[in-house]
Every structure is written in C-alpha cells, then in structure tokens.
N, CA and C atoms as an extended XYZ file, in Angstrom:
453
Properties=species:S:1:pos:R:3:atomname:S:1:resname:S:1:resid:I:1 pbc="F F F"
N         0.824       -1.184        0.000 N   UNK     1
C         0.000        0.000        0.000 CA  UNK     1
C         0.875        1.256        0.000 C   UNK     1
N         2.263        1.274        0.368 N   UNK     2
C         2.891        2.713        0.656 CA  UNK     2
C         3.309        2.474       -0.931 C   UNK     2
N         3.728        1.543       -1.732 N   UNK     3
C         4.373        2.002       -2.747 CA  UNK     3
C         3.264        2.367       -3.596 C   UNK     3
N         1.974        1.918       -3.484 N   UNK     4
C         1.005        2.902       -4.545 CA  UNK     4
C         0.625        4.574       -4.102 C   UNK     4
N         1.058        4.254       -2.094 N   UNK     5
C         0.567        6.006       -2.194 CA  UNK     5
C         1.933        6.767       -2.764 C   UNK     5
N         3.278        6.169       -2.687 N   UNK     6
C         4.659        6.584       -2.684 CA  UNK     6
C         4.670        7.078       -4.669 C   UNK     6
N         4.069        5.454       -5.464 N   UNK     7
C         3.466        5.981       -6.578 CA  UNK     7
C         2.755        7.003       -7.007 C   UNK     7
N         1.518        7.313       -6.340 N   UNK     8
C         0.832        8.289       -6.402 CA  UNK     8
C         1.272        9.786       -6.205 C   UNK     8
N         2.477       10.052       -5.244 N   UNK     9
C         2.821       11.120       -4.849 CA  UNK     9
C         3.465       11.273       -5.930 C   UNK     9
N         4.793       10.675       -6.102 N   UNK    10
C         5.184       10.921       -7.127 CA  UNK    10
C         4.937       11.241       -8.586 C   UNK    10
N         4.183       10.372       -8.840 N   UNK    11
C         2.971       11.086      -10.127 CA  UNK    11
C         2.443       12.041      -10.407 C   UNK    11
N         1.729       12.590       -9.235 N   UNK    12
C         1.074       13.901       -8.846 CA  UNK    12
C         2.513       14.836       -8.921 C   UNK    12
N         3.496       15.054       -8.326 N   UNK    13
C         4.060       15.846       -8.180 CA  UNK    13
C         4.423       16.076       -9.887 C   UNK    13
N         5.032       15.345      -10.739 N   UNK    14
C         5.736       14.860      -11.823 CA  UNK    14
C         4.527       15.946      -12.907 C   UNK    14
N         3.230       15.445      -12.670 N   UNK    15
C         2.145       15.849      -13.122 CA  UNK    15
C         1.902       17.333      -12.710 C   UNK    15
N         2.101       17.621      -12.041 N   UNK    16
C         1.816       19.568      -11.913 CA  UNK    16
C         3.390       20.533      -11.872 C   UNK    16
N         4.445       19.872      -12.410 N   UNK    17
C         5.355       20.311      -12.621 CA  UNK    17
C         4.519       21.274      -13.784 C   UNK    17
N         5.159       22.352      -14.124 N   UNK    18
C         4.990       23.658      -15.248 CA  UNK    18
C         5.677       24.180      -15.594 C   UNK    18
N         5.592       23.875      -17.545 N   UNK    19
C         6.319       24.233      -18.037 CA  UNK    19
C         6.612       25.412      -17.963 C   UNK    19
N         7.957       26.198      -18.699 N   UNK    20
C         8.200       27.181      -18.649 CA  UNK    20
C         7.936       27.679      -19.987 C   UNK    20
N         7.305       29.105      -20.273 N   UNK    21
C         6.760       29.211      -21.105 CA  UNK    21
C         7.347       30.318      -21.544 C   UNK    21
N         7.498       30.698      -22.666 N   UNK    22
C         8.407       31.689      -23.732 CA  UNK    22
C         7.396       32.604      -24.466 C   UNK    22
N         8.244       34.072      -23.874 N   UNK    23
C         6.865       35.206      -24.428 CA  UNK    23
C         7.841       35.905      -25.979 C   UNK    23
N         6.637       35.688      -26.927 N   UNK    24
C         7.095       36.000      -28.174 CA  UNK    24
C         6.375       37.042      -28.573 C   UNK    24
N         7.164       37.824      -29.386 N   UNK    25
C         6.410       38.993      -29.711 CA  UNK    25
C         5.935       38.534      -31.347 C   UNK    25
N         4.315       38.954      -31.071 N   UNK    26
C         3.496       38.647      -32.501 CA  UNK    26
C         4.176       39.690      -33.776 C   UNK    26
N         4.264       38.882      -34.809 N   UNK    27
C         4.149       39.997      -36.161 CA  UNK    27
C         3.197       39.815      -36.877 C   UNK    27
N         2.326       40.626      -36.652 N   UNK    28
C         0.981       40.760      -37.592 CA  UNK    28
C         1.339       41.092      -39.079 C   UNK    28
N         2.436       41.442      -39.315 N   UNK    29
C         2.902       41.460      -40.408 CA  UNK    29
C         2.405       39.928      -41.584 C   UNK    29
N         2.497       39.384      -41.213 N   UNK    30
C         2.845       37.924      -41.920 CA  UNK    30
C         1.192       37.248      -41.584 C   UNK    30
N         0.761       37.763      -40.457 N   UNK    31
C        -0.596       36.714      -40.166 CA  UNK    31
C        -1.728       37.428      -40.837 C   UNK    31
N        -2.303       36.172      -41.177 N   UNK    32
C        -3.578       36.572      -41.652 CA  UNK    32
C        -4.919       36.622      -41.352 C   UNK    32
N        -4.802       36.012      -39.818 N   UNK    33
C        -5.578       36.424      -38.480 CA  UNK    33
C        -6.476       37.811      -38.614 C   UNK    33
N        -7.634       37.867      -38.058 N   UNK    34
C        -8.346       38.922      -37.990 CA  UNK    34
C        -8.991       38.968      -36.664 C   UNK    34
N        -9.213       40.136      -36.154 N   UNK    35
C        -9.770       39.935      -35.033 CA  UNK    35
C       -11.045       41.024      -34.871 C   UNK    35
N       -12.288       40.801      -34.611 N   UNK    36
C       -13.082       42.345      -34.289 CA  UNK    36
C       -12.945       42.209      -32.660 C   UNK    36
N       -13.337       43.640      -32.082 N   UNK    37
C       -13.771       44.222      -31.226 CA  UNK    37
C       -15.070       45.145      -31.363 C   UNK    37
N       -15.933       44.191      -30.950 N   UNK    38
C       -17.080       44.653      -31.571 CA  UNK    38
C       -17.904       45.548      -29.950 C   UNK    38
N       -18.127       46.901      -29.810 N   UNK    39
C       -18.694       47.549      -28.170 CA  UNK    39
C       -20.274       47.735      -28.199 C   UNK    39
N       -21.010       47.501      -27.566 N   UNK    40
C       -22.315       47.576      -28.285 CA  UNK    40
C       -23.256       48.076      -27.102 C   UNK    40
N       -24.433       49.221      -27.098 N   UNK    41
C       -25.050       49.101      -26.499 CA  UNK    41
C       -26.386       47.982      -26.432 C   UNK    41
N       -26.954       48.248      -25.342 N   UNK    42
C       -28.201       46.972      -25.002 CA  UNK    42
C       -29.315       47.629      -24.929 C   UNK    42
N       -29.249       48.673      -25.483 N   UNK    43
C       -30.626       49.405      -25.857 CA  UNK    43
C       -31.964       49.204      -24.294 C   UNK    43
N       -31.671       49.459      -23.659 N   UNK    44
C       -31.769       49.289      -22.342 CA  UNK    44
C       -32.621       48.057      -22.054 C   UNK    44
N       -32.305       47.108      -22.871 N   UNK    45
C       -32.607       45.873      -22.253 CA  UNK    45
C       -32.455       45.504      -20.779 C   UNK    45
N       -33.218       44.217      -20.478 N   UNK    46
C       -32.721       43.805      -18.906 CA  UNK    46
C       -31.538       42.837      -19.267 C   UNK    46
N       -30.582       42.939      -17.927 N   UNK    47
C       -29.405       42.351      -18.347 CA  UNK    47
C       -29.656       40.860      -17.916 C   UNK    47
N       -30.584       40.127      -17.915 N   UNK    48
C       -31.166       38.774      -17.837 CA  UNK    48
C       -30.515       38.445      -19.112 C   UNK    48
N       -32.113       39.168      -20.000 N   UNK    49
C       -32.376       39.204      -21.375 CA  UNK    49
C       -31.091       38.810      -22.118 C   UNK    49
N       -29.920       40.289      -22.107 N   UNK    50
C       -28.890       40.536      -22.955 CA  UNK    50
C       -27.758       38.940      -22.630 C   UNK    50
N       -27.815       38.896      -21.165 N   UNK    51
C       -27.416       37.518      -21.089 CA  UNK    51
C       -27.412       36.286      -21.523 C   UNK    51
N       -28.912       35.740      -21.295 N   UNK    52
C       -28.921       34.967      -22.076 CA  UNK    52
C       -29.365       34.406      -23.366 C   UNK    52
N       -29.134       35.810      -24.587 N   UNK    53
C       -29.192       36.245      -26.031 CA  UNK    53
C       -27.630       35.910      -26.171 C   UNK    53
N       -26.869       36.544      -25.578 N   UNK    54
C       -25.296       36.653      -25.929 CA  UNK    54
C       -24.765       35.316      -25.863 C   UNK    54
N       -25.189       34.841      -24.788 N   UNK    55
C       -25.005       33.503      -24.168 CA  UNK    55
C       -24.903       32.437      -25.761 C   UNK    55
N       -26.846       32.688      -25.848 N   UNK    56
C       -27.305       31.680      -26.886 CA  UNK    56
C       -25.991       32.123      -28.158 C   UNK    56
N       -25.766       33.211      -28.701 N   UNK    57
C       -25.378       33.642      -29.819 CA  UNK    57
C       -24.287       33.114      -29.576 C   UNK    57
N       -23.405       33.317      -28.689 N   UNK    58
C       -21.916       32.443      -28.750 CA  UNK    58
C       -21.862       30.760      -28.686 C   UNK    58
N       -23.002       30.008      -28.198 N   UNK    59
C       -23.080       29.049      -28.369 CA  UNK    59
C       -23.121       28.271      -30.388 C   UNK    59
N       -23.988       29.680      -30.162 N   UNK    60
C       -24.248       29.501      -31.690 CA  UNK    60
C       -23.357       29.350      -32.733 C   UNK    60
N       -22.482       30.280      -32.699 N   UNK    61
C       -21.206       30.941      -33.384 CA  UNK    61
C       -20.362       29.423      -33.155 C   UNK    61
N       -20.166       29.231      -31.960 N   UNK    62
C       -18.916       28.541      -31.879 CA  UNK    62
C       -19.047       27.163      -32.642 C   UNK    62
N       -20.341       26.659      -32.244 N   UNK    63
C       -20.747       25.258      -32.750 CA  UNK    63
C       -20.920       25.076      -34.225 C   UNK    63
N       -21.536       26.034      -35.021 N   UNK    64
C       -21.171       26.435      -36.447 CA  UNK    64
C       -19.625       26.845      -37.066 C   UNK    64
N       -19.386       27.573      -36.211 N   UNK    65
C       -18.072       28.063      -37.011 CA  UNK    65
C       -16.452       27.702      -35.580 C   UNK    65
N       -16.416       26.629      -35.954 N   UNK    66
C       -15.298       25.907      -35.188 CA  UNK    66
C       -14.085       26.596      -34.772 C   UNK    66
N       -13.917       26.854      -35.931 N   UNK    67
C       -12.486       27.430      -36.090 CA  UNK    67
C       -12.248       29.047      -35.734 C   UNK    67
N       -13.455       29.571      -35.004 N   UNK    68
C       -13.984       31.006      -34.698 CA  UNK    68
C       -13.102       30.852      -33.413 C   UNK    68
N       -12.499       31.840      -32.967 N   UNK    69
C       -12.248       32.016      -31.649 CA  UNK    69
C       -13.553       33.344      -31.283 C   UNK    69
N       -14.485       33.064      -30.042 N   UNK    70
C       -15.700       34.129      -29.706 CA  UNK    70
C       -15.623       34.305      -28.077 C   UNK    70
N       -15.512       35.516      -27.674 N   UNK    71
C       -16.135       35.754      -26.387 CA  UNK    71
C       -16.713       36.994      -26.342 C   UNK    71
N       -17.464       36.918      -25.099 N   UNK    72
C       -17.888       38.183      -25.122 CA  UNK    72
C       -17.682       38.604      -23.382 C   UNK    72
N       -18.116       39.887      -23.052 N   UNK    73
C       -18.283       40.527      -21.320 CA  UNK    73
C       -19.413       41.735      -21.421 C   UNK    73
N       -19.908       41.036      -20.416 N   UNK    74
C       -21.099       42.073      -20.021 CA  UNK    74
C       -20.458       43.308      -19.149 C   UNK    74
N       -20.843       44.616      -18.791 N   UNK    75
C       -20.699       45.282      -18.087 CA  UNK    75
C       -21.853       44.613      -17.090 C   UNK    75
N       -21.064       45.446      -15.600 N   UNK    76
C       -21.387       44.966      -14.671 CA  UNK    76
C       -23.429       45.495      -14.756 C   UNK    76
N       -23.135       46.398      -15.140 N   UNK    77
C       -24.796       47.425      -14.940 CA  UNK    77
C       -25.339       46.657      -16.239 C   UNK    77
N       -25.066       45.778      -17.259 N   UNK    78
C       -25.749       45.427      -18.153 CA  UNK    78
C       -25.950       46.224      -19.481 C   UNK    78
N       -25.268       47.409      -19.096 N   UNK    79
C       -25.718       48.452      -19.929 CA  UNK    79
C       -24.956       48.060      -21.682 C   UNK    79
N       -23.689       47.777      -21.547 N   UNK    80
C       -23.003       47.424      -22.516 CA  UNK    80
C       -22.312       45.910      -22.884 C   UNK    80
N       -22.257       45.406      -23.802 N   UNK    81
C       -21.425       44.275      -24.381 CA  UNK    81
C       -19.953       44.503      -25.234 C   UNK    81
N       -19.106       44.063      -24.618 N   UNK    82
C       -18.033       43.337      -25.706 CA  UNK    82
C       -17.955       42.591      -26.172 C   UNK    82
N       -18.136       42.446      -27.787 N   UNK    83
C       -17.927       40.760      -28.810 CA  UNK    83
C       -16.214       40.654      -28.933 C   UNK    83
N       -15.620       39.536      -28.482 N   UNK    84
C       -14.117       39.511      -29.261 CA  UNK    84
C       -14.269       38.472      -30.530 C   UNK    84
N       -14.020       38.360      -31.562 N   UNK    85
C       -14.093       37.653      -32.436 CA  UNK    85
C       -13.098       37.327      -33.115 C   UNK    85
N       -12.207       36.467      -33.465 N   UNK    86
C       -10.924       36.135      -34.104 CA  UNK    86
C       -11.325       35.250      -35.249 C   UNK    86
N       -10.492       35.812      -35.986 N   UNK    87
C       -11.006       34.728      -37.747 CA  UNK    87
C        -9.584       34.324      -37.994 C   UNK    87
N        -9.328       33.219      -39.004 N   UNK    88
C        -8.235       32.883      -39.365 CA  UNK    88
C        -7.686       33.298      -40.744 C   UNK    88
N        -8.744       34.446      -41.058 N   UNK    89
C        -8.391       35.025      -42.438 CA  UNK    89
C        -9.798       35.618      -42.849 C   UNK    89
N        -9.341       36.767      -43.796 N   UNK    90
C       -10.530       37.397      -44.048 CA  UNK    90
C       -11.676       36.611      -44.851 C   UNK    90
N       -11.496       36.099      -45.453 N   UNK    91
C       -12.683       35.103      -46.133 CA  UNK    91
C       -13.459       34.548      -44.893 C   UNK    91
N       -12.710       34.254      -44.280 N   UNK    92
C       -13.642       33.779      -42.338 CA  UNK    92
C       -14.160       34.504      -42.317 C   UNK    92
N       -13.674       35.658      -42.278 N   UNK    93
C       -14.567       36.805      -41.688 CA  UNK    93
C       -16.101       37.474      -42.596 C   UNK    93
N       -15.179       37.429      -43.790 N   UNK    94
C       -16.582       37.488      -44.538 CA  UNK    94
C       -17.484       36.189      -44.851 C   UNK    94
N       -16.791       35.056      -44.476 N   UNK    95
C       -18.047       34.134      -44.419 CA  UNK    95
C       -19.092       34.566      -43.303 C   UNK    95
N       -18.501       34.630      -42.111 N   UNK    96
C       -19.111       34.659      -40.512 CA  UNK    96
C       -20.167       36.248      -41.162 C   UNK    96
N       -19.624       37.053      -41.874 N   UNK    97
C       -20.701       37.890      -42.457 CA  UNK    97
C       -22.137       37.553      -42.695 C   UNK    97
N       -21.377       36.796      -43.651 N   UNK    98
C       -22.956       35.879      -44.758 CA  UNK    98
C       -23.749       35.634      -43.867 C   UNK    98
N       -23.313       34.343      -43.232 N   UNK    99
C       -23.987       33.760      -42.317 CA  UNK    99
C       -24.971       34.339      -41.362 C   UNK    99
N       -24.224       35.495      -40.964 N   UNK   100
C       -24.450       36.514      -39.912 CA  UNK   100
C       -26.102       37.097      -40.085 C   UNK   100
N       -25.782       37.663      -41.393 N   UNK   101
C       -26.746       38.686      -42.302 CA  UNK   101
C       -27.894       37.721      -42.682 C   UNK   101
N       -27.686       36.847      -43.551 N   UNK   102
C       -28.862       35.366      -43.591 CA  UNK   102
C       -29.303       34.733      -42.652 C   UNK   102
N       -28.561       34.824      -41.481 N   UNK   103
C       -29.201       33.679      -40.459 CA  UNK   103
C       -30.627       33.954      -39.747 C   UNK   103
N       -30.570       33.382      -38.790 N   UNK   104
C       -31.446       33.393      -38.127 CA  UNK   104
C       -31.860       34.722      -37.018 C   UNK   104
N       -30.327       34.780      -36.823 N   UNK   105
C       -30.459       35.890      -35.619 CA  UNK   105
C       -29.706       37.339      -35.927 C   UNK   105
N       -29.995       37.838      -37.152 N   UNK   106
C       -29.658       38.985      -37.291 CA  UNK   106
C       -30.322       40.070      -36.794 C   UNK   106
N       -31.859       39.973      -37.086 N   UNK   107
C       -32.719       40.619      -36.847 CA  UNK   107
C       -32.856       40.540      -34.981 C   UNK   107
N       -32.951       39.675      -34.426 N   UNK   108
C       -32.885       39.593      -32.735 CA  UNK   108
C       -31.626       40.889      -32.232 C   UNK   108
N       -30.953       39.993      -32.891 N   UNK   109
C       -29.455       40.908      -32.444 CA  UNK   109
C       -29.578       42.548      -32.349 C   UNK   109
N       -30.324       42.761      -33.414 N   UNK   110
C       -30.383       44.544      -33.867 CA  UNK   110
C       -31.325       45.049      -32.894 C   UNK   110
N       -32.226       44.024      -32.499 N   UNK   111
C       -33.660       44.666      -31.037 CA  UNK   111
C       -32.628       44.443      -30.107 C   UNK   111
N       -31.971       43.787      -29.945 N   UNK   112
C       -30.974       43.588      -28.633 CA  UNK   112
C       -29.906       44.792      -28.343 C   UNK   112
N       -29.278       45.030      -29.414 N   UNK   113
C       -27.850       45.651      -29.520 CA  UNK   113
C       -27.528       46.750      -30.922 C   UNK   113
N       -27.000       47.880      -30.223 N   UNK   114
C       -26.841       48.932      -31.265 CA  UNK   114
C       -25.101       49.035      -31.341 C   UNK   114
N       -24.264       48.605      -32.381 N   UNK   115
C       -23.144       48.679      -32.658 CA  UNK   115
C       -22.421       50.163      -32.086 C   UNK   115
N       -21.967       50.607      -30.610 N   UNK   116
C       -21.156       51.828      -30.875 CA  UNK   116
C       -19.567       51.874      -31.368 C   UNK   116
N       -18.755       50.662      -31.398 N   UNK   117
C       -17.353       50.686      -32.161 CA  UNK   117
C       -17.472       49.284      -32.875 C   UNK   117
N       -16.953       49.537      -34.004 N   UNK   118
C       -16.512       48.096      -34.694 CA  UNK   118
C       -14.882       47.944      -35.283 C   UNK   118
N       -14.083       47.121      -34.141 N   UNK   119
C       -12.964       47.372      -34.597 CA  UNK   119
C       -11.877       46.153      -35.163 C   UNK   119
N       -11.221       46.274      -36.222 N   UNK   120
C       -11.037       45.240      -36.659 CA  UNK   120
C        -9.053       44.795      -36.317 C   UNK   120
N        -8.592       44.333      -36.235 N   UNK   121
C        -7.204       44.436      -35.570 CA  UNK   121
C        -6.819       43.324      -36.979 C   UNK   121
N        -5.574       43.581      -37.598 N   UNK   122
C        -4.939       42.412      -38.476 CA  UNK   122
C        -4.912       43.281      -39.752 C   UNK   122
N        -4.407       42.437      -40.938 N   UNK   123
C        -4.573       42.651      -41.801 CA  UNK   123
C        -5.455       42.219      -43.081 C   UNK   123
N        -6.918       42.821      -42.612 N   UNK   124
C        -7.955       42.731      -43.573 CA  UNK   124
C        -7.665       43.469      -44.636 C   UNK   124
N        -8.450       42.320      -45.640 N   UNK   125
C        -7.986       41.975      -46.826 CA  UNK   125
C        -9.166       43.194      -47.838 C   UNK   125
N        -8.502       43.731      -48.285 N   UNK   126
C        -9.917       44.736      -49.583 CA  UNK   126
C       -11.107       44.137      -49.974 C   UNK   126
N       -11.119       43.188      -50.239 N   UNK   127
C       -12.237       41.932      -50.227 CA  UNK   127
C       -13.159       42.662      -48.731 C   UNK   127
N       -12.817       42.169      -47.799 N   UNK   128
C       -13.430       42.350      -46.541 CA  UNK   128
C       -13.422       43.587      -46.525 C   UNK   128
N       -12.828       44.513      -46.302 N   UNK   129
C       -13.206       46.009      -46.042 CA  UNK   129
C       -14.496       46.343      -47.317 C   UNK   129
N       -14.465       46.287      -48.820 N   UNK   130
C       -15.956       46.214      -49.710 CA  UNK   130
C       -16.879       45.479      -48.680 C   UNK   130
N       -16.770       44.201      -48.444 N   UNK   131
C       -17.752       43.660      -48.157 CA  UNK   131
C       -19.090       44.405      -46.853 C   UNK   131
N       -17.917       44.537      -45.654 N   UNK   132
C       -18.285       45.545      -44.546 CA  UNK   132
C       -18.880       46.909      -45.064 C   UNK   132
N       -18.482       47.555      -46.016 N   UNK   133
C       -19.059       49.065      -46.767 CA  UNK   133
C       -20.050       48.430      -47.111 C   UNK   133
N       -20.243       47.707      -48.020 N   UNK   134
C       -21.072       47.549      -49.127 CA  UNK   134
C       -22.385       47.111      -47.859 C   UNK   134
N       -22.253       46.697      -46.727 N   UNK   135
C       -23.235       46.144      -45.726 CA  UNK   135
C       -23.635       47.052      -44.397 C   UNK   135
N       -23.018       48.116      -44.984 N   UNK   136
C       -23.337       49.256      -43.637 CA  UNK   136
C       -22.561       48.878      -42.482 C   UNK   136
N       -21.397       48.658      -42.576 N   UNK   137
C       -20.589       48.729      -41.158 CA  UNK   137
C       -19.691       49.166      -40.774 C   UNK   137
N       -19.369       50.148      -40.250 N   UNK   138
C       -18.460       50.914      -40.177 CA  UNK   138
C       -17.453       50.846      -39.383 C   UNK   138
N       -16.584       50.355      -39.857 N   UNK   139
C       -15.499       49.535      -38.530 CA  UNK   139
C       -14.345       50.240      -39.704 C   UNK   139
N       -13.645       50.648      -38.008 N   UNK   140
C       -12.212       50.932      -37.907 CA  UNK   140
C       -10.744       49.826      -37.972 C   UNK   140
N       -10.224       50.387      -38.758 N   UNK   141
C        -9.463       48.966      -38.749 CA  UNK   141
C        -7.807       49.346      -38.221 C   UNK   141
N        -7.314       48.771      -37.378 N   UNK   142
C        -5.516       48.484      -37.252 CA  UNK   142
C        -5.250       47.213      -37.500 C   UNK   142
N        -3.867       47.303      -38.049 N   UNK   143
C        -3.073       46.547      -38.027 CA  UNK   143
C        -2.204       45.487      -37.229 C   UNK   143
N        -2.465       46.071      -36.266 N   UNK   144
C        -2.033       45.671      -34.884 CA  UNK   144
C        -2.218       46.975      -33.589 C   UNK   144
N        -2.168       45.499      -32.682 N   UNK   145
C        -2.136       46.520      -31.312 CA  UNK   145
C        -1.119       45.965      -30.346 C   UNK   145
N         0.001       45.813      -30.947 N   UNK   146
C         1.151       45.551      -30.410 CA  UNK   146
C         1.244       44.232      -29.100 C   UNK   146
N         2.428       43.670      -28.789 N   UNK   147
C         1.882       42.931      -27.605 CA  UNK   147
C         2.768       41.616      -27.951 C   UNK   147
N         2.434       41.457      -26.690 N   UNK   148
C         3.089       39.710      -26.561 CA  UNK   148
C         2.092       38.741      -26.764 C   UNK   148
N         2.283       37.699      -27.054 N   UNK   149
C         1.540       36.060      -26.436 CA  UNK   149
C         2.499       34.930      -26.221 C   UNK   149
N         2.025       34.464      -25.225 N   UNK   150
C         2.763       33.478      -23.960 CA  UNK   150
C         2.505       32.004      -25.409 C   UNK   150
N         3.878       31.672      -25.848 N   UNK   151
C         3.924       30.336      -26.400 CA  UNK   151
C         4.507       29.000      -25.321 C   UNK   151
C-alpha cells in the first residue's frame, strides 16, 4: 500500500510540474488572423435578457463556425457588451458575415444591440473592407495593437 501512495505522490508531483513558457512577440505582419472588437449598447434591455441572447449567440457561433475564436463581457450594470471575435483570415470573416446577415439571428441581435465601435485588428484583406461598406458597417481597422503572447 505505501508504494502505490509513494506511486501516487510521485505522479502527482511529476504531473503539476509547469512548463516554462516563452513570451514572443506577434508579427501581424505575416498573419492573416483577424480579429473584431465589436462595443455595443443593449438598448436598455434587462441584463437577464442581454445575457442569455449573448449567451445563446456564442453558443451559436462557436458550434457552427469551429475554427472562430468568440467571447464576449457584459458590463457589470448590463448596460453594454463586448464581442471579441478572431477569424483565421478574411474570407472567415466574410463568411461569418454571410452567415451573420442570412441567419437566423440577425434581426434579434439589432432589437438587442446597437453597434457603438466596430474594430477590426490584423490585416484585412480589400475583399473584406468592400464587403463591410457595401453592408453598412463601419469599422475601424488596425493593423495591430502591439503585444506579446505566452507560447
């Protein structure tokens, strides 16, 4: 019995050892990553409501579009939403458009939420910037916003 708990310790310990992890600086230069920052009011919805709409919609998003990185944050008062949205290239992004505009829940979304910034981080492609004009959306775009990520 001591050499399975003597096993066990050892395992456990072996097991929450952590790696050491290496901070690299991104070049958006080269990626073709897109990201929105989408700020939105809730048109003074109750923040039940806006909850669990946002809720449903990211469920939605993610289970359709896999390869989407989606979150969002409520303000504490309910009053406002943040969408983060990451694409792996602008054609993502203008697919997640299509979809967006045809689906089901475009129209919900617009009684829910009034777009006050739409911001796009990466290097979107002319393709995508027409597409966004041509659809009424007026998003700001950078290139980057500088920064690390932990590899």
């Amino acid at each position: 019995m001591k050499k399975i708990f003597t096993l066990f310790v050892v395992f456990s310990i072996l097991s929450c050892e952590q790696q050491t992890k290496e901070l690299t600086v991104l070049d958006n230069s080269v990626s073709e990553e897109i990201t929105f920052i989408i700020e939105l009011n809730t048109k003074g919805n109750s923040k039940a409501d806006v909850e669990e709409f946002t809720q449903y919609l990211s469920d939605f998003i993610v289970q359709r579009e896999p390869s989407t990185v989606y979150g969002y944050y409520i303000s504490e008062d309910g009053n406002k939403v943040t969408l983060i949205e990451r694409y792996n290239n602008s054609e993502d992004g203008i697919q997640h458009g299509i979809d967006f505009i045809n689906g089901p829940n475009f129209d919900k979304f617009f009684e829910m939420f009034e777009i006050e910034s739409f911001i796009t981080i990466g290097n979107a492609s002319d393709e995508f910037k027409e597409f966004a004009m041509e659809n009424g959306f007026v998003i700001e775009y950078r290139e980057s916003i500088g920064g690390y990520v932990r590899r």
